[in-house]
C-alpha positions in Angstrom: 102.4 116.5 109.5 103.5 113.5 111.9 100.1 112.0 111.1 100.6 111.9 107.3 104.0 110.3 108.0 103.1 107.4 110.3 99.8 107.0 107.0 103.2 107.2 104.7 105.3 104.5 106.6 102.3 102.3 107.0 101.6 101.8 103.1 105.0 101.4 103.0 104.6 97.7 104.9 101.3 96.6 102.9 99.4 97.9 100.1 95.9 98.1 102.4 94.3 98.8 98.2 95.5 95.8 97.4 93.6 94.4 100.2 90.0 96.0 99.3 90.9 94.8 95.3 90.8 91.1 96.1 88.1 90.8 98.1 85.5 92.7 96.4 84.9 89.9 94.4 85.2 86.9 96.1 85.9 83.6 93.5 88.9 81.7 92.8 90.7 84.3 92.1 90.7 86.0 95.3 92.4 82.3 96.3 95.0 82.5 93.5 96.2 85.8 95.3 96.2 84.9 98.6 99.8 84.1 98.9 100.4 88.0 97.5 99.3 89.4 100.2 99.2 86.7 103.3 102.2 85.8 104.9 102.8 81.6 104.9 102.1 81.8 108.9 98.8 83.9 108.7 96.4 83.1 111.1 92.7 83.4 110.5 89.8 83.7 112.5 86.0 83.8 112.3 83.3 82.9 114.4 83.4 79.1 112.6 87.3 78.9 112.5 90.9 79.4 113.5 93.0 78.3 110.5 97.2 78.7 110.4 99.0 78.8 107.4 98.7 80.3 103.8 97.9 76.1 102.8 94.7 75.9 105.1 93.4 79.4 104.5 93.7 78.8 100.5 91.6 74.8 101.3 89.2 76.9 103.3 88.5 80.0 101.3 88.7 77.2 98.0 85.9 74.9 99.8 84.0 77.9 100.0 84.3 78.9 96.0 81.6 76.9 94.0 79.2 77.9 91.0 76.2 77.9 93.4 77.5 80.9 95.5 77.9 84.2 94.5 79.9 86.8 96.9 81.0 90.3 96.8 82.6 92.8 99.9 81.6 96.4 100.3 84.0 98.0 102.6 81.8 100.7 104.0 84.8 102.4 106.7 88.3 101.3 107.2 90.7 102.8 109.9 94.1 101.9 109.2 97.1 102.9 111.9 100.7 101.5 111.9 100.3 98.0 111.2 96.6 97.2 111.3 93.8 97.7 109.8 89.9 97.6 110.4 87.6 97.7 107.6 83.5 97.6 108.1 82.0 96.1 105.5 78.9 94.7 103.5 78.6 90.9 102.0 76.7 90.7 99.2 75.9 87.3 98.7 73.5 84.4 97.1 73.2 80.8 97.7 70.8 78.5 96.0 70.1 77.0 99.5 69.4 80.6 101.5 66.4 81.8 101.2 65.5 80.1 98.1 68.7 81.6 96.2 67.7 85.4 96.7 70.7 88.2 97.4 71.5 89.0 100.9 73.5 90.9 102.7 75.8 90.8 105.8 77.4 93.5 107.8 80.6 92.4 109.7 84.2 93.7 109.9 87.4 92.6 109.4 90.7 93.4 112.0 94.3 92.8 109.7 97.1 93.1 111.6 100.6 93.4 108.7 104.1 93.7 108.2 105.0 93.7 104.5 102.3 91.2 104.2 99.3 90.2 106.5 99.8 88.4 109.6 97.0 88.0 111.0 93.0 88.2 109.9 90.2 88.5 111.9 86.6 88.5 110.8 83.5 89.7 113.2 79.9 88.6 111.7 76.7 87.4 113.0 76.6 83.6 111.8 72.7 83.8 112.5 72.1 86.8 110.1 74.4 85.7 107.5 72.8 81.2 107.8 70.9 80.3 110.3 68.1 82.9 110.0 68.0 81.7 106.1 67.4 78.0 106.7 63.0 77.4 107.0 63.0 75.7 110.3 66.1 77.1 111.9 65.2 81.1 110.7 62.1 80.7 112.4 63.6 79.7 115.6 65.9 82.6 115.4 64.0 84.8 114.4 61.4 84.5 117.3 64.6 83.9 119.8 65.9 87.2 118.6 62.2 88.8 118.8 62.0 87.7 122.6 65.4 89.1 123.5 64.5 92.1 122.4 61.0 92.2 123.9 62.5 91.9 127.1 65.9 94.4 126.7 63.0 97.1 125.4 
């Protein structure tokens, strides 16, 4: 019973759906709603950036909305306690310059951390998975990087 209470309290503060709603497709409109559900002081991490403020996360998320990509999120697990949330997910995305345009996919995971609104964003990806490996010169290098480590932790 206390557990359903503190699950009661906590979607009280922020509307964790709401969350999951915007980002399964992500396009301009996910950058239209960004002020409903991030506070004006949200900071933002990734493994590229640290960004403060609702201004420079809707420039960064906006840089990153063009015809050329297409995006979508599959949350795949989400744990949500008091005021945070984790969620692991899968990005389904396409980019005429990855791998010759073809879908891909990323797993990562994303920490929030919210009051009535988020305050705080954090996502966890591997940048060589989701680019680097994509890119003809660059993948290969990667890939046979990757392929030694793992020769040698076997």
């Amino acid at each position: 019973m206390e557990l359903q209470q503190a699950n009661q309290s906590t979607s009280s503060l922020f509307d964790i759906a709401q969350f999951r709603q915007i980002y399964k497709k992500f396009n301009a409109d996910t950058v239209r709603k960004l002020p409903d559900i991030y506070s004006p002081t949200i900071i933002f991490k990734d493994p590229v950036h640290q960004i403060n403020g609702i201004a420079e996360l809707s420039d960064y998320f906006a840089s990153l909305c063009n015809p050329e990509m297409q995006c979508e999120f599959e949350i795949t697990n989400e744990i949500a306690s008091d005021n945070q949330a984790f969620f692991q997910w899968k990005m389904h995305y396409q980019h005429p310059r990855l791998k010759a345009g073809t879908p891909l996919i990323l797993d990562g995971g994303t920490l929030i951390k919210f009051n009535t609104k988020i305050v705080y964003h954090e996502d966890f990806y591997d940048m060589g998975a989701m680019i680097y490996q994509h890119i003809p010169i660059l993948g290969w290098a990667v890939k046979k990087i990757n392929a030694r480590i793992a020769g040698q932790s076997s």
